[in-house]
C-alpha positions as CSV (number, residue, x, y, z in Angstrom):
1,X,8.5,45.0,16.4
2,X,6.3,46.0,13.2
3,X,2.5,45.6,14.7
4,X,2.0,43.7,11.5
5,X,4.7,41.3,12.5
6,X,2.5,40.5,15.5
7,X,2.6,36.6,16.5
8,X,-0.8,35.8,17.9
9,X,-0.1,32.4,18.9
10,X,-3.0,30.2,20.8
11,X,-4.0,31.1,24.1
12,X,-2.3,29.8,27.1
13,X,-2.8,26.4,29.5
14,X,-3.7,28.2,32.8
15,X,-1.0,27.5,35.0
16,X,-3.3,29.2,38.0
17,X,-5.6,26.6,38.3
18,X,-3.2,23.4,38.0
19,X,-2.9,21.6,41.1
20,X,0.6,21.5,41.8
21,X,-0.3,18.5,44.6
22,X,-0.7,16.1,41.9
23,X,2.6,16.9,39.7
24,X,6.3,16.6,40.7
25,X,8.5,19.7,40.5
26,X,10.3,18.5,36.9
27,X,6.8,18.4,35.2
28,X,5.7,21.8,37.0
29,X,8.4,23.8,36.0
30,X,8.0,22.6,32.2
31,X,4.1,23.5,32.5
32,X,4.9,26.6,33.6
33,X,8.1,27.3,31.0
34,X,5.6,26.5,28.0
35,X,2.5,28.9,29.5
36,X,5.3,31.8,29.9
37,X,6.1,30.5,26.0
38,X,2.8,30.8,25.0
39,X,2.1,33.8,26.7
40,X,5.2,35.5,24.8
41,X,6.9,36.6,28.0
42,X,10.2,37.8,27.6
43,X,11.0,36.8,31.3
44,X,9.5,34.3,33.7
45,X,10.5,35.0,37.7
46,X,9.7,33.2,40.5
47,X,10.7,35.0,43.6
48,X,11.0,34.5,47.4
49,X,8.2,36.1,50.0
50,X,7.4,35.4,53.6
51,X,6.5,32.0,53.7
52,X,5.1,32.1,50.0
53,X,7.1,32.3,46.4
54,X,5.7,34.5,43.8
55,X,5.4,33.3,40.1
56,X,5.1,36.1,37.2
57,X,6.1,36.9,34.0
58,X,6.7,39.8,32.3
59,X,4.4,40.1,28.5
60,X,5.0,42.8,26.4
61,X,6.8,44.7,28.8
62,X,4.4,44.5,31.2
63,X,4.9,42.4,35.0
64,X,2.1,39.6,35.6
65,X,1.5,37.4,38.5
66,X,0.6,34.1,37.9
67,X,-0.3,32.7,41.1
68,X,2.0,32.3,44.4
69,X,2.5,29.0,46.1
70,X,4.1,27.8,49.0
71,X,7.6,28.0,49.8
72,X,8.7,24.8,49.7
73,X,6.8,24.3,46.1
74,X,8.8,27.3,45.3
75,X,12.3,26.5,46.6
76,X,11.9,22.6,44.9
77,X,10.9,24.4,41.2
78,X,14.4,26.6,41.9
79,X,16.4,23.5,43.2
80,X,15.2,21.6,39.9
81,X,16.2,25.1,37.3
82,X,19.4,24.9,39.1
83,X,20.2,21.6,38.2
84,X,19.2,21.8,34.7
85,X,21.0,24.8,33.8
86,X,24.5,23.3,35.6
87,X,24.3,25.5,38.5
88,X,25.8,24.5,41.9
89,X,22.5,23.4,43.4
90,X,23.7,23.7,47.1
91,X,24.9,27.3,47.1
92,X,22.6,29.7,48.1
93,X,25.0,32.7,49.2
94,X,26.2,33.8,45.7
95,X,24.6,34.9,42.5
96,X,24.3,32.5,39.7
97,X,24.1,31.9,36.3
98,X,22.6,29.4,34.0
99,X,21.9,28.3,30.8
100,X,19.2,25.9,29.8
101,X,18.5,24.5,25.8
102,X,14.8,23.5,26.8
103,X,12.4,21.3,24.3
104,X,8.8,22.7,24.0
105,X,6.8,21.1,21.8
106,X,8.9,21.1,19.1
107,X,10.2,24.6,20.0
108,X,13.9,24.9,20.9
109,X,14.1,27.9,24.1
110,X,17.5,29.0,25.3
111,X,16.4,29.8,28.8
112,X,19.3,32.5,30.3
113,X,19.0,32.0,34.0
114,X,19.8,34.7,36.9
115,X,19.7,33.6,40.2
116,X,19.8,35.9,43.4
117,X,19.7,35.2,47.4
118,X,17.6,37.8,49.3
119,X,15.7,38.6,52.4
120,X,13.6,35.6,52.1
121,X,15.3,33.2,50.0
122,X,17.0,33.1,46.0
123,X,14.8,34.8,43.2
124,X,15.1,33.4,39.9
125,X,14.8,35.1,36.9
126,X,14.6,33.2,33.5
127,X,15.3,35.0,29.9
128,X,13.2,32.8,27.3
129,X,14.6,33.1,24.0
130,X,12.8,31.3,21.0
131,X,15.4,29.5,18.5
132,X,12.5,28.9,15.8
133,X,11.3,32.3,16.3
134,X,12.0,34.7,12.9
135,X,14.3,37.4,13.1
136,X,12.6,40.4,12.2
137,X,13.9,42.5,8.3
138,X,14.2,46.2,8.2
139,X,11.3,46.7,6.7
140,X,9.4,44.9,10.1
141,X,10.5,47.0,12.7
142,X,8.4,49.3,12.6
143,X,9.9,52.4,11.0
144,X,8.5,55.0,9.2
145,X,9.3,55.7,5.7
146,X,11.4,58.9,6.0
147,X,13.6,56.9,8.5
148,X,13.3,53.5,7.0
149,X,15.0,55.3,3.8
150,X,17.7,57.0,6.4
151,X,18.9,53.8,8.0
152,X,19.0,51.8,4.4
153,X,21.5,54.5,3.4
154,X,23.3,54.5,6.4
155,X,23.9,50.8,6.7
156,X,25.0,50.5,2.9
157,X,27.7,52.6,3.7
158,X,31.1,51.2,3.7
159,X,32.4,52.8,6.9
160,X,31.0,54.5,9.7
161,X,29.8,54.3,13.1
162,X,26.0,54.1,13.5
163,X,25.1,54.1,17.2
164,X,21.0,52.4,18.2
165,X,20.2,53.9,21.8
166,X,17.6,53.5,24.3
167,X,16.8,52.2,27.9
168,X,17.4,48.1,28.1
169,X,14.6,46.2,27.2
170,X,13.8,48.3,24.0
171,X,14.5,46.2,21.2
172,X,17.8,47.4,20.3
173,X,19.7,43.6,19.3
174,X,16.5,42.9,17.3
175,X,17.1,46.2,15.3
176,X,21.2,45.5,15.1
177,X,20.5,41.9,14.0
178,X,18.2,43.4,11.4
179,X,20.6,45.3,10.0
180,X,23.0,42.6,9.7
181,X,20.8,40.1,8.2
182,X,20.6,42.5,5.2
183,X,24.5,43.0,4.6
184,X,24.5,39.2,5.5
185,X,24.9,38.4,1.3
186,X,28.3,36.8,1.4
187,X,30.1,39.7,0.6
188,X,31.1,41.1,3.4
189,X,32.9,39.7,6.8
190,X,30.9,40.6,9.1
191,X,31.8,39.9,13.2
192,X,30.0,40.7,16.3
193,X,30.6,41.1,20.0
194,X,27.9,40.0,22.5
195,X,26.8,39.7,26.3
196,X,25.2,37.0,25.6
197,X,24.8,35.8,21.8
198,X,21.5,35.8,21.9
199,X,20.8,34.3,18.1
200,X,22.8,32.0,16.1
201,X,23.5,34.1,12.8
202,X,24.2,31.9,9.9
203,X,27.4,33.0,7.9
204,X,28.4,35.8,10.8
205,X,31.1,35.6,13.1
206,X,29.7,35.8,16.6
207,X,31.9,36.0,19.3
208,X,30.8,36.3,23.5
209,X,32.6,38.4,26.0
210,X,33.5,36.1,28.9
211,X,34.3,38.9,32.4
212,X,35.2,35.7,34.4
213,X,38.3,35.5,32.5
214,X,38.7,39.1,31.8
215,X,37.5,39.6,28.3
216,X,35.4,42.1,28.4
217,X,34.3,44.0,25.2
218,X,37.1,46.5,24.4
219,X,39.8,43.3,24.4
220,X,37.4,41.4,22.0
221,X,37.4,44.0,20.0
222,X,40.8,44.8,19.8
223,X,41.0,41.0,18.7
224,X,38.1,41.3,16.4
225,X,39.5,44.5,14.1
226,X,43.0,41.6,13.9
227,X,40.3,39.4,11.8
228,X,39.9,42.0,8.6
229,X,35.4,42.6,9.3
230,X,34.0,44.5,7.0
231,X,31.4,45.1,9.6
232,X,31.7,45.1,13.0
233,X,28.4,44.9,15.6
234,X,29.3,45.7,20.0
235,X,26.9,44.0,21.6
236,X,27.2,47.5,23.9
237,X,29.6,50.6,24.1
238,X,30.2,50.7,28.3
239,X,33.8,51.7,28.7
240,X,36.4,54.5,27.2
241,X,38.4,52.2,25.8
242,X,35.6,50.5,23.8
243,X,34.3,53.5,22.7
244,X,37.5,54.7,21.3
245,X,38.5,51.8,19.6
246,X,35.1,52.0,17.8
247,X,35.1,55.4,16.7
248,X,39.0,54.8,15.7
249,X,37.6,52.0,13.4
250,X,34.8,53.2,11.9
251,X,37.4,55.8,10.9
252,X,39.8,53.6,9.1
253,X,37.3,51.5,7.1
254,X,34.9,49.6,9.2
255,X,31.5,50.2,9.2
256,X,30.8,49.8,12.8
257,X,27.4,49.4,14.9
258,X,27.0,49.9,18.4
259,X,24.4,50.0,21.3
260,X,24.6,52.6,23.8
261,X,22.6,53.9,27.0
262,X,21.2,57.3,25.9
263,X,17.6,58.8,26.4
264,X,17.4,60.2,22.8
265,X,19.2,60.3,19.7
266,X,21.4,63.5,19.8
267,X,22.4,62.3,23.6
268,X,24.1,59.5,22.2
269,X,26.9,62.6,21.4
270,X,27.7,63.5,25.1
271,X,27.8,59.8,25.7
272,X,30.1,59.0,23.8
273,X,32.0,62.3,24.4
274,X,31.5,61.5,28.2
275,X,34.1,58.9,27.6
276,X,36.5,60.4,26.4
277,X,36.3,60.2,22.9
278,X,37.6,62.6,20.5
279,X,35.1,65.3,19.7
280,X,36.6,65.8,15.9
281,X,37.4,61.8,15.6
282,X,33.7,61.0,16.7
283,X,32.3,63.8,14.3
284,X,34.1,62.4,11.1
285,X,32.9,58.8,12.1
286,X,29.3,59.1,13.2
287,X,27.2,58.3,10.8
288,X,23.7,58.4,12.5
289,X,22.1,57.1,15.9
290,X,18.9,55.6,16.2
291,X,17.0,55.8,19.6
292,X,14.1,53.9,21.0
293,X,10.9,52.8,22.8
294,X,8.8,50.1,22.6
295,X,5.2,50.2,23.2
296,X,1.9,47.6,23.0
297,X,-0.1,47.3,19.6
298,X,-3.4,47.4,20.1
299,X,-5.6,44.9,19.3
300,X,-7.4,46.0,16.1
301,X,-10.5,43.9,17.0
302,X,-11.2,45.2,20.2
303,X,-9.2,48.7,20.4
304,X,-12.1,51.7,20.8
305,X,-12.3,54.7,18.9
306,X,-12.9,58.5,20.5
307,X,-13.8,61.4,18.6
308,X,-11.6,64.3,18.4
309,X,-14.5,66.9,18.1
310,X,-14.4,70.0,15.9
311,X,-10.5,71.2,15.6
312,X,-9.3,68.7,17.6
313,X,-7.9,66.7,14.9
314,X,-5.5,69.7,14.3
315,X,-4.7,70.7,17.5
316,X,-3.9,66.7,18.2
317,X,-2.5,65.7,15.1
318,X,-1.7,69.2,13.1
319,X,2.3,68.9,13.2
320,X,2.2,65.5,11.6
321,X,-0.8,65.7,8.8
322,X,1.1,66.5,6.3
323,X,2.9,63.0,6.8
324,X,-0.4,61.2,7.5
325,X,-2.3,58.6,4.4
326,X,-6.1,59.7,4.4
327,X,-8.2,58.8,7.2
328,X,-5.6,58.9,9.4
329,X,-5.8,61.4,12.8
330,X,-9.4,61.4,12.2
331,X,-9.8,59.6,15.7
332,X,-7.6,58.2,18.0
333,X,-8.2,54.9,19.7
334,X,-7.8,53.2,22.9
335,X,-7.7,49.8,24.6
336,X,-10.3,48.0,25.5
337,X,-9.8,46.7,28.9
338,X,-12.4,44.2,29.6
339,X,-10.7,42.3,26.7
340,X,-9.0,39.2,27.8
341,X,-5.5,40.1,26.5
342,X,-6.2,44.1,27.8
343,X,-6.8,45.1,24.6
344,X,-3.0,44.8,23.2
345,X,-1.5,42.1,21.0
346,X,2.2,42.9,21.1
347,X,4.6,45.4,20.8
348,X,6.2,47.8,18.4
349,X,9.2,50.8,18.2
350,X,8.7,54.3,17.7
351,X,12.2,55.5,16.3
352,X,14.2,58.7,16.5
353,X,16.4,58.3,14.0
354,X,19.3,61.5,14.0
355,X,21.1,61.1,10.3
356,X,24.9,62.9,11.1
357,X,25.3,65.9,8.1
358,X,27.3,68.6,7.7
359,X,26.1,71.1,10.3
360,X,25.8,68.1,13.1
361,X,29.4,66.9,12.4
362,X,30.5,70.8,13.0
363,X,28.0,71.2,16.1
364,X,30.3,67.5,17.6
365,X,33.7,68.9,16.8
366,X,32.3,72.2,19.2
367,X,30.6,69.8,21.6
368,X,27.3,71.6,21.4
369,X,25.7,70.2,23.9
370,X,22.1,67.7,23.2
371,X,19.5,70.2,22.9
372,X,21.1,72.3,20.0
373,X,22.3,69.2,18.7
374,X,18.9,68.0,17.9
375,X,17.4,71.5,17.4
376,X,19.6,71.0,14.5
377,X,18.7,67.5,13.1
378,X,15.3,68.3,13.5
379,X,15.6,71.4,11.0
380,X,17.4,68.9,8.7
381,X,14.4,66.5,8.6
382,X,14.5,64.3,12.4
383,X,10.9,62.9,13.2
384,X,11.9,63.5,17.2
385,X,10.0,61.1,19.5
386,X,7.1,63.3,20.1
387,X,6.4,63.7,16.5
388,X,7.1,59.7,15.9
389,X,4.8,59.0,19.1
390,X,2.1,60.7,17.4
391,X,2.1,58.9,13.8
392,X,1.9,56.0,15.9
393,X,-1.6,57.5,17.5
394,X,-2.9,58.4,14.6
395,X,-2.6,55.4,12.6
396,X,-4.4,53.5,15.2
397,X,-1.3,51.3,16.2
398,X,-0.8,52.0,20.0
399,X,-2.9,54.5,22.5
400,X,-1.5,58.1,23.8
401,X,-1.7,56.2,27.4
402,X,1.3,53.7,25.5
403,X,3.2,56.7,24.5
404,X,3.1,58.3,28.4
405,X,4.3,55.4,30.2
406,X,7.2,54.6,27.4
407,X,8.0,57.9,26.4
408,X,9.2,60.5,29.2
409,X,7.2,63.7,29.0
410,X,10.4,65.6,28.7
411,X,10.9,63.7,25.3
412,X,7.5,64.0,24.4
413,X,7.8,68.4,24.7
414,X,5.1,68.3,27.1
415,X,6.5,68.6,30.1
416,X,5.3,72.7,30.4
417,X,1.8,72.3,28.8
């Protein structure tokens, strides 16, 4: 997620032009696998119209079309997926899932497959993961260094619950599989609970929840506190049971992380308290939450500057200069969309990172609700999002029209201006 992390890998066969008359469904489906690798799509879909399948991907967090074909093209590529991720090929009534180890290049992709019927016909959705791809540090995802300093201590702690939030699709396994690569130094036990394991961790205990059979996250956990972790990651807090089993052992030892649906950090609270969890049990256990979004980097060769005119540099940037390097919030920049990649070159967090202290552990126990909650962290040091969104602006990493379409306004303390 750190823009200087960016992979700029070469640019893409063009799957548009390749005339699908001439090659059979097996080798089509692989073109189009490797251009949705290239490409760096997170997701590849191929989904059913009106006499016509549409092929897109989504890059960066952003839906493209490829190109539709006919139906029949489309229905073969499926029948073909289906097969090689050991689906039942002649059921088209049901959802499905898949899984597919596919060889590109030298490039090992676990392909997670969802399949749907509709109106018109089954939509498939693949999930590419890259095996050879690097699992990002700490120090790469993108924090600043107030809160890069705040997570370090928290993780380092030997008990606790820290809790990463935000909408799905926001980067929060690559920031929980961050933190556990640095405790991963053979001194701990560490075990983890995923839907689906998404990376094979060397040295870590990963474990998958299987609802077919009823093992859902709150009995794998139950089992997984029997194993003596030091640390403990959930894949994702969903239920009351869960969520009290967690809090109840990051009070008796474990240090304990956790995803969670919650717009902003000091929601996370009346989350977690929305599921019935004890408010005194949660408030000697949290430790800290970090929320996030991410948004596109912009592409430092192309990106184009505006001038902020007389005083607008401190009217844009004035509640953050005293945390800006020189040069910084001098100008802001902005894509440059004749560019062939649309002036962006990957993606990056902004962070709201809520460190639990004295006054936020008495504000749980009273169940004060969000808004005084962070009112408080932020007079104890929290960079809130709308802060964090504009460090991001000013250091020329990502453009204020990023920050509007992954940052609500309410979040951003602009929705009455």
């Amino acid at each position: 997620m750190n823009e200087s992390a960016v992979s700029r890998g070469p640019a893409a066969p063009d799957f548009a032009k390749v005339d699908l008359n001439s090659v059979e469904p097996d080798v089509a489906v692989k073109l189009l696998i490797h251009q949705a690798a290239e490409m760096q799509a997170s997701d590849l879909f191929i989904l059913a119209g009106e006499g016509t399948v549409q092929v897109a991907v989504r890059q960066w967090g952003r839906m493209k079309v490829i190109r539709d074909v006919p139906a029949d093209q489309g229905r073969s590529w499926i029948s073909y997926l289906k097969a090689m991720s050991s689906m039942d090929i002649a059921e088209r009534r049901r959802p499905q899932d898949g899984r597919w180890i596919f060889s590109d290049q030298g490039k090992k992709l676990d392909l997670r497959l969802s399949l749907l019927p509709t109106l018109y016909g089954e939509d498939l959705t693949v999930r590419l993961l890259d095996r050879n791809s690097s699992l990002l540090s700490v120090e790469q995802l993108g924090l600043n260094r107030h809160d890069r300093q705040g997570i370090m201590s928290m993780i380092q702690a030997n008990s606790g619950l820290i809790l990463v939030t935000g909408p799905t699709g926001t980067g929060k396994t690559t920031t929980l599989y961050a933190c556990l690569q640095f405790l991963n130094d053979g001194k701990r036990k560490i075990n983890t609970l995923e839907d689906p394991v998404e990376f094979s961790l060397s040295g870590i205990r990963q474990s998958q929840v299987a609802p077919k059979i009823g093992l859902d996250f709150s009995e794998l956990l139950r089992s997984v506190i029997r194993q003596q972790p030091d640390v403990i990651m959930i894949g994702e807090i969903r239920d009351a049971e869960t969520a009290s089993t967690a809090v109840r052992a990051a009070n008796s030892g474990h240090l304990v992380f956790a995803t969670l649906h919650a717009p902003v950090a000091a929601a996370a609270v009346q989350s977690m308290l929305s599921l019935d969890v004890n408010p005194h049990f949660l408030a000697s256990g949290l430790r800290g939450v970090l929320s996030q979004r991410l948004v596109r980097v912009l592409d430092p060769k192309t990106r184009i500057p505006y001038e902020l005119g007389p005083g607008g540099a401190a009217a844009t940037f004035g509640d953050i200069q005293e945390m800006l390097e020189p040069g910084e919030g001098e100008v802001f920049y902005g894509p440059d969309p004749t560019a062939a990649n649309e002036g962006y070159v990957g993606r990056t967090a902004i962070f709201e990172l809520m460190e639990v202290t004295g006054d936020i552990r008495r504000a749980i126990s009273s169940r004060l609700p969000a808004q005084e909650l962070e009112a408080i962290a932020v007079r104890h040091g929290m960079l809130d999002f709308r802060r964090a969104a504009l460090m991001k602006v000013a250091q020329g990493v990502t453009s204020m029209e990023e920050v509007f379409k992954n940052v609500p306004t309410e979040y951003l303390g602009l929705e009455d201006q």
